[in-house]
C-alpha positions in Angstrom: -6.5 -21.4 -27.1 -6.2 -24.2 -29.8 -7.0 -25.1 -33.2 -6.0 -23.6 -36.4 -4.7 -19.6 -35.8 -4.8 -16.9 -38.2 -7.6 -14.4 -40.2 -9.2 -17.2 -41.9 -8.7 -20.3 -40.6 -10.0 -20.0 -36.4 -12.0 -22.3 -35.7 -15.4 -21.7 -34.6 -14.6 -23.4 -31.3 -11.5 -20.9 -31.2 -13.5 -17.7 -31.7 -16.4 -18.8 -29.5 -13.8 -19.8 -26.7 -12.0 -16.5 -26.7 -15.4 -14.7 -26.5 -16.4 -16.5 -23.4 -13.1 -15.8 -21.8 -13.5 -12.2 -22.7 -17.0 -11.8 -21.2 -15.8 -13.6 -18.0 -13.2 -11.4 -17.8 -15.4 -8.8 -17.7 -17.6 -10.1 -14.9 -16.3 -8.8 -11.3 -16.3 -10.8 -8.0 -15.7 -10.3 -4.6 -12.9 -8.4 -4.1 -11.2 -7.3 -0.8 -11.1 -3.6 0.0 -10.2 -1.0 2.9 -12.1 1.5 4.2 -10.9 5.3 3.3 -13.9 6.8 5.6 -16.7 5.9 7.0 -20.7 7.3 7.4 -22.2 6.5 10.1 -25.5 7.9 9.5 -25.8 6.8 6.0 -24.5 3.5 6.3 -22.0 4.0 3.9 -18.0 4.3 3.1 -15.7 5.4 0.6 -13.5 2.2 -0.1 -10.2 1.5 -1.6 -10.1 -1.8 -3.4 -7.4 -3.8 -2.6 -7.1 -5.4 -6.0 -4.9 -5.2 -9.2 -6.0 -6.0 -12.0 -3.1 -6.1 -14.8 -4.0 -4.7 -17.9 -1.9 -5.1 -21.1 0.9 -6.5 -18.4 0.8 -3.4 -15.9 -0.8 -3.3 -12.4 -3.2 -0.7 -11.5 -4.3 0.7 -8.7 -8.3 0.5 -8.5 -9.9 4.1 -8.0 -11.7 4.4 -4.6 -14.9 3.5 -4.6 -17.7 6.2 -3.2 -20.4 5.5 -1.1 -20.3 2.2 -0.6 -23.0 0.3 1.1 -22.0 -1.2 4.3 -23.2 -4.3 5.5 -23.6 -4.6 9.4 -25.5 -7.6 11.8 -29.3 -6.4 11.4 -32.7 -7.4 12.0 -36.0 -6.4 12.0 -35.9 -5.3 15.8 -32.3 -5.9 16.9 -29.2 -5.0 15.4 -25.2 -4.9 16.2 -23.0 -1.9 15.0 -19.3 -1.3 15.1 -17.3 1.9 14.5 -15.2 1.3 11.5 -12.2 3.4 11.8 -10.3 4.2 7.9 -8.0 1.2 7.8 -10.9 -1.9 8.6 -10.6 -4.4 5.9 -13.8 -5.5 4.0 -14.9 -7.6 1.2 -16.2 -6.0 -1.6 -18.9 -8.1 -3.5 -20.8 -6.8 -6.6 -24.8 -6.9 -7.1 -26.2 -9.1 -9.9 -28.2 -6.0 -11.7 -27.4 -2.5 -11.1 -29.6 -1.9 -7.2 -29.8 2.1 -7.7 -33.0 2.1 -7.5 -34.1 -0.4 -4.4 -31.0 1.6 -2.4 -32.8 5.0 -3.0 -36.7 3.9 -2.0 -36.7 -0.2 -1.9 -37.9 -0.3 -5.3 -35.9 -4.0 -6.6 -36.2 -2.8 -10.4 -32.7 -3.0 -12.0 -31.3 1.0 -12.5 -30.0 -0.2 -16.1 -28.2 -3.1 -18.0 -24.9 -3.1 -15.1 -24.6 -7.0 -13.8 -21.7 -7.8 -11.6 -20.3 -4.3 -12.3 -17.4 -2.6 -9.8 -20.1 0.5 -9.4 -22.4 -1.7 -7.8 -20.1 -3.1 -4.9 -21.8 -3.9 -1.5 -18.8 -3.6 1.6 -19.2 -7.0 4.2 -17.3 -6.3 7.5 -16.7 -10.6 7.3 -13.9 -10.7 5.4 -11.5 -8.7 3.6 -8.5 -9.9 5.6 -6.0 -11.4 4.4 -4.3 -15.1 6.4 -0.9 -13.0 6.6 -2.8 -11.0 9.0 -5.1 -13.0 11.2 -7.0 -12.0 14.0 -4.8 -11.8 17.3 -5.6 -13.6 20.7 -8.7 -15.5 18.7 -10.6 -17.4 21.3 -11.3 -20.9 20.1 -13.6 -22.1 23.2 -15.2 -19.2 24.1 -17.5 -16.8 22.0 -16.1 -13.2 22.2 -17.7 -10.0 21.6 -14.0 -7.6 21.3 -14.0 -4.0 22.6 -10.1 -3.3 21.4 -8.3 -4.6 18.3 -6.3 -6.5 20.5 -9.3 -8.4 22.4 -8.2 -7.2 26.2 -12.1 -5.3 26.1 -15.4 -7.5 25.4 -17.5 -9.8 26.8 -16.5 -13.6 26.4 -19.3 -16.6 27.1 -18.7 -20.5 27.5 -20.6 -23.1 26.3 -21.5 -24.2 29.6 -22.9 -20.6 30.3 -20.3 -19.1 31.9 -19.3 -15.0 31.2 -16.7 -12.8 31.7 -16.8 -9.1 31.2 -13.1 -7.3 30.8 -13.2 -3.3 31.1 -10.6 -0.5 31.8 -10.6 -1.6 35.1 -10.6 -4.9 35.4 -13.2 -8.0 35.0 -16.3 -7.0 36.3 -17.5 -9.9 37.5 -14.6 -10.6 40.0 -14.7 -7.2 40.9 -18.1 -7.7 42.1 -17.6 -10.8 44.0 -14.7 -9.5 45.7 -17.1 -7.1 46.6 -19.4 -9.1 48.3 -16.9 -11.3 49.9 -15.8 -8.5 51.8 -19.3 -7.1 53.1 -19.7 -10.8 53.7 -16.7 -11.2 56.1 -17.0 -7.8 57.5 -18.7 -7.2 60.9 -20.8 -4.4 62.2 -19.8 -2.4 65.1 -23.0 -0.5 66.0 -21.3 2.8 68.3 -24.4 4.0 69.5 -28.4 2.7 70.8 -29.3 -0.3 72.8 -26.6 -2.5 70.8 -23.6 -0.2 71.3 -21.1 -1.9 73.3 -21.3 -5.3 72.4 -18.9 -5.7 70.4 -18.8 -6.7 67.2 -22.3 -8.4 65.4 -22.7 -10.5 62.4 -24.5 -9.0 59.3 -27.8 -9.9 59.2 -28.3 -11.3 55.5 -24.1 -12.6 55.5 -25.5 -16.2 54.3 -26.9 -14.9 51.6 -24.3 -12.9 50.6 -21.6 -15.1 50.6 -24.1 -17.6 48.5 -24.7 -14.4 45.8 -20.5 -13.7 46.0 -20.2 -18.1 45.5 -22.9 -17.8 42.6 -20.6 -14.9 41.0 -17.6 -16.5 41.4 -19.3 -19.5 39.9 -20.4 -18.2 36.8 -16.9 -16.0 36.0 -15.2 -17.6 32.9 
């Protein structure tokens, strides 16, 4: 702050100035937090905040948060949910007027006088995390839909239209080629009737098979 200090000689600059910092300082932000616990059915959490503010030169540790709104990818006829075990990062971000009311019944009148106010924090699953802890084996060709923190479990699509789907057992598309490639090159030995005896006879529908097993193998990322 500059000018002239002291009881009566601020400036009016001076005093205006350190009001505005003041009320800034009052106004909250997005903030990251982690999740304490999580309800599924009610679409809310209790949230720790990640944040310390310093107050008079100390650091505090924020109170958790109770039901917290949490923000998942939704439409008006599709939606995508996650489970979001205690420990899942988020980003806290506060409402512009106090929501009570529209979270209660969808009625968008402001509760009461709150604006940016820590009570009326909203949890985003994007972001939260910090860079010192990025997400591992990120895929930077190929969109991924992850199963397991760790990425070994999802779905991954190209660009060019290509998929892979990785379970507990192994990528089910090259599972079910393999599949096919083998009733493909298998024969048929019919042991009893008119054909019995003959040896050995090619499947029917093999061409088409072994097209269907090229197709798979194909399209597998």
């Amino acid at each position: 702050m500059t000018g002239y200090l002291g009881k009566q000689t601020n400036l009016p600059e001076d005093t205006v100035g350190s009001m505005a910092q003041a009320e800034r300082d009052t106004i909250w932000g997005p903030i990251p937090g982690e999740i304490v616990s999580y309800d599924a059915a009610k679409g809310t959490a209790t949230v720790r905040p990640l944040y310390k503010p310093k107050v008079v030169g100390q650091t505090l540790t924020m109170p958790d948060l109770f039901e917290v709104p949490v923000d998942q990818p939704r439409t008006g006829n599709a939606g995508l949910t996650m489970p979001i075990p205690a420990g899942t990062k988020v980003m806290l971000t506060p409402q512009m007027r106090a929501l009570d009311e529209y979270e209660e019944g969808n009625e968008g009148t402001p509760y009461d006088a709150r604006s940016f106010h820590v009570s009326n924090m909203r949890a985003s699953l994007s972001g939260g995390d910090s860079l010192s802890d990025p997400l591992p084996n990120a895929d930077a060709d190929n969109t991924h839909l992850r199963f397991s923190p760790d990425g070994e479990f999802g779905i991954k699509g190209s660009p060019d239209g290509k998929i892979k789907i990785d379970g507990a057992e192994g990528n089910i598309y090259d599972l079910l080629a393999t599949a096919i490639e083998l009733i493909a090159s298998d024969g048929l030995n019919i042991l009893s009737g008119s054909s019995a005896g003959n040896g050995i006879h090619e499947l029917e529908n093999k061409a088409a098979l072994t097209e269907i097993a090229g197709k798979l193998r194909a399209m597998a990322l």
